[in-house]
C-alpha positions as CSV (number, residue, x, y, z in Angstrom):
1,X,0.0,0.0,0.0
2,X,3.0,2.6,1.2
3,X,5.0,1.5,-2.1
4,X,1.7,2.4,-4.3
5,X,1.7,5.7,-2.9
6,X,5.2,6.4,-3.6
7,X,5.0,4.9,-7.2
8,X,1.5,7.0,-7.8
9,X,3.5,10.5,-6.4
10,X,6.6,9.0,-8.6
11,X,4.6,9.0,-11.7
12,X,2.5,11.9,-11.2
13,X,3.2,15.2,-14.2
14,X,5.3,17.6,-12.8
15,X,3.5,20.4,-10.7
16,X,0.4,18.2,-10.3
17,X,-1.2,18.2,-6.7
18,X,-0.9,15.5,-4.5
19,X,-3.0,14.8,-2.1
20,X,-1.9,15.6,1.8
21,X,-1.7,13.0,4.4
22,X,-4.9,13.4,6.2
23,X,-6.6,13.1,3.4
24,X,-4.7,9.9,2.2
25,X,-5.1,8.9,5.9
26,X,-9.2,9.1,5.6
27,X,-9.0,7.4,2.4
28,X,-6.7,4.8,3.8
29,X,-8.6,4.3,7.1
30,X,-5.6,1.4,8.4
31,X,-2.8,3.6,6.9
32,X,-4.4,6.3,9.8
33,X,-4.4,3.3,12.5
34,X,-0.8,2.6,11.6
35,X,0.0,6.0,11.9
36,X,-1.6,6.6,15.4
37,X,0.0,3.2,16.5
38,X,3.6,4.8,15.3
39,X,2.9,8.0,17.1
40,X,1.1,6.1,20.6
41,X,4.4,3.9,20.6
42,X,6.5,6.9,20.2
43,X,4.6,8.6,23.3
44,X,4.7,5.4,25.3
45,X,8.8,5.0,24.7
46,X,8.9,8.8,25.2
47,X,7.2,8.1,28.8
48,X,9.2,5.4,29.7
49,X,12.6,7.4,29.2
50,X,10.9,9.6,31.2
51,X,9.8,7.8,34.4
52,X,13.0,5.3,34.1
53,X,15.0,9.1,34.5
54,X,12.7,10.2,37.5
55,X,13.5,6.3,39.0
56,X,17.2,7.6,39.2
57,X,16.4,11.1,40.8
58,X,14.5,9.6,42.9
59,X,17.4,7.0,43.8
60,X,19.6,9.8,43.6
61,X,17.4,12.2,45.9
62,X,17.6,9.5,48.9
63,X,21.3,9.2,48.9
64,X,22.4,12.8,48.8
65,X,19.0,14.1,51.0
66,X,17.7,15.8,48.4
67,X,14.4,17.0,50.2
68,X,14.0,19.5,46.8
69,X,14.0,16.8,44.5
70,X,12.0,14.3,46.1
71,X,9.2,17.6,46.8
72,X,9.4,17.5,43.2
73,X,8.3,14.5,42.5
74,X,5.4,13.7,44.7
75,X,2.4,14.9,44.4
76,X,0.1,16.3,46.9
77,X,-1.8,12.8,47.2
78,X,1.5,10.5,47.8
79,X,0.8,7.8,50.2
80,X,4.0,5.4,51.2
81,X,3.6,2.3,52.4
82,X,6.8,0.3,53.7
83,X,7.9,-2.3,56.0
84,X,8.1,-1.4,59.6
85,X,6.9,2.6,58.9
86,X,3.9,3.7,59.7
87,X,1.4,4.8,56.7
88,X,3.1,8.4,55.5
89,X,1.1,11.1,53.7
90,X,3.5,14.0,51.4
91,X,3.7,15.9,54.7
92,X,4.8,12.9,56.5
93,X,7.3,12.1,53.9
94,X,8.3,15.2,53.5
95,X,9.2,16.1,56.9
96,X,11.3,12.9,57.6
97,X,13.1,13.6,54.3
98,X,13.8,17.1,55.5
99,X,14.8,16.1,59.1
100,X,18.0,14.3,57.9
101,X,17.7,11.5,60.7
102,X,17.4,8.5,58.0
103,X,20.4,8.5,55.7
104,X,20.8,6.3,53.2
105,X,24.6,5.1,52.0
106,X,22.5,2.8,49.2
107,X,19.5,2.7,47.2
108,X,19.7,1.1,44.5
109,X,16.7,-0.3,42.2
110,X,16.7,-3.0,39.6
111,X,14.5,-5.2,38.0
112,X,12.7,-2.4,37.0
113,X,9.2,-2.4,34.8
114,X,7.8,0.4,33.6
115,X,4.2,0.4,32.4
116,X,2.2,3.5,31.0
117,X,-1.5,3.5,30.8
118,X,-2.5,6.3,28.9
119,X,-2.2,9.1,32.3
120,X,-0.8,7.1,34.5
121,X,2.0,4.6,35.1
122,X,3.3,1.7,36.8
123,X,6.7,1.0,37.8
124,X,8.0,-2.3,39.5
125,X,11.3,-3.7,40.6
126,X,13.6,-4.5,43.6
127,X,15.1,-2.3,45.9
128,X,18.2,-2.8,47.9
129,X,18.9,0.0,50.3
130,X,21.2,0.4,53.5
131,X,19.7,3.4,55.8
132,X,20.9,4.6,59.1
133,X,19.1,6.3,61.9
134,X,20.4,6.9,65.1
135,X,23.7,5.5,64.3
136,X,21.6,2.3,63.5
137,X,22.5,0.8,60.5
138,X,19.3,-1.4,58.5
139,X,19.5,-3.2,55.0
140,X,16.7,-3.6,53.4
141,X,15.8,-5.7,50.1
142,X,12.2,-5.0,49.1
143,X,9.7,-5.4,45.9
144,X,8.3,-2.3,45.3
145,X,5.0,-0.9,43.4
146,X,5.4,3.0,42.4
147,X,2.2,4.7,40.8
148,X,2.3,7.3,38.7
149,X,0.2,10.0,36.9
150,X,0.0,12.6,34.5
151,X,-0.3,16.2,35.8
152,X,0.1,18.0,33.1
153,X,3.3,17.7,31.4
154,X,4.7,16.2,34.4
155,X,4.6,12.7,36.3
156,X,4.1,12.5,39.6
157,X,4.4,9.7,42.6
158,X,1.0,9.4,44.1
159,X,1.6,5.5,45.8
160,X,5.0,4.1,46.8
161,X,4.5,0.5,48.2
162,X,7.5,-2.0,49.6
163,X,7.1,-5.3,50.8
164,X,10.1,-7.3,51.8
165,X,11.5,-9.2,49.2
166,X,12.6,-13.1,49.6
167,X,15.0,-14.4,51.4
């Protein structure tokens, strides 16, 4: 179908009018499904990239303390749920990011999958962290569940789930 429109625009007089793509599109009403396909798969890689980059600030963000960049990220409806913590709203999160009393020497994610479904997003993996507080030192090795969604032309945490990964 493709190489029949090049061939017709090949052999077409000089200076004669072709038609435009929308209107080969509505003539050609799977050459228009192909199309949105190419241009939903570009958007879905497009997000990806994107939320596997806000994985790393985030990652990043924990080990240097970054209260800024984590503020960034969540949005005013983030609830975290982890092992041995209490339920934590933004505020919560927010203020024992800010306090410094839990540093982290490593976080580290992997096994990481990212799913997009259209304004929001899921990402899973492991996460391997060592954290101390009060000069205590705890490893952790958790699954995780991160939600996602689309506020304007940004992502944004809303959910951040851990559970302890296997022995």
């Amino acid at each position: 179908m493709i190489a029949a429109a090049f061939l017709i625009a090949a052999l077409a007089p000089a200076g004669a009018a072709t038609t435009d793509a929308p209107a080969q599109a509505a003539a050609r009403p799977e050459a228009a499904a192909a199309g949105a396909t190419t241009d939903a798969a570009g958007r879905a890689a497009a997000d990806v990239a994107e939320l596997t980059r806000l994985e790393r600030i985030w990652n990043d963000a924990h080990v240097h303390g970054d209260a800024e960049a984590l503020d960034a990220l969540w949005d005013d409806d983030l609830v975290v749920s982890v092992p041995r913590m209490q339920v934590l709203t933004r505020a919560d999160a927010l203020a024992v990011a800010r306090s410094g009393r839990m540093r982290f020497d490593r976080y580290e994610t992997s096994d990481l999958r990212v799913r997009v479904y259209g304004e929001s997003a899921v990402v899973t993996g492991r996460l391997q962290r060592t954290r101390r507080r009060d000069d205590r030192v705890v490893e952790d090795d958790w699954r995780f569940t991160k939600v996602y969604v689309r506020r304007g032309a940004r992502w944004k945490v809303v959910a951040f789930h851990a559970s302890e990964g296997p022995s």
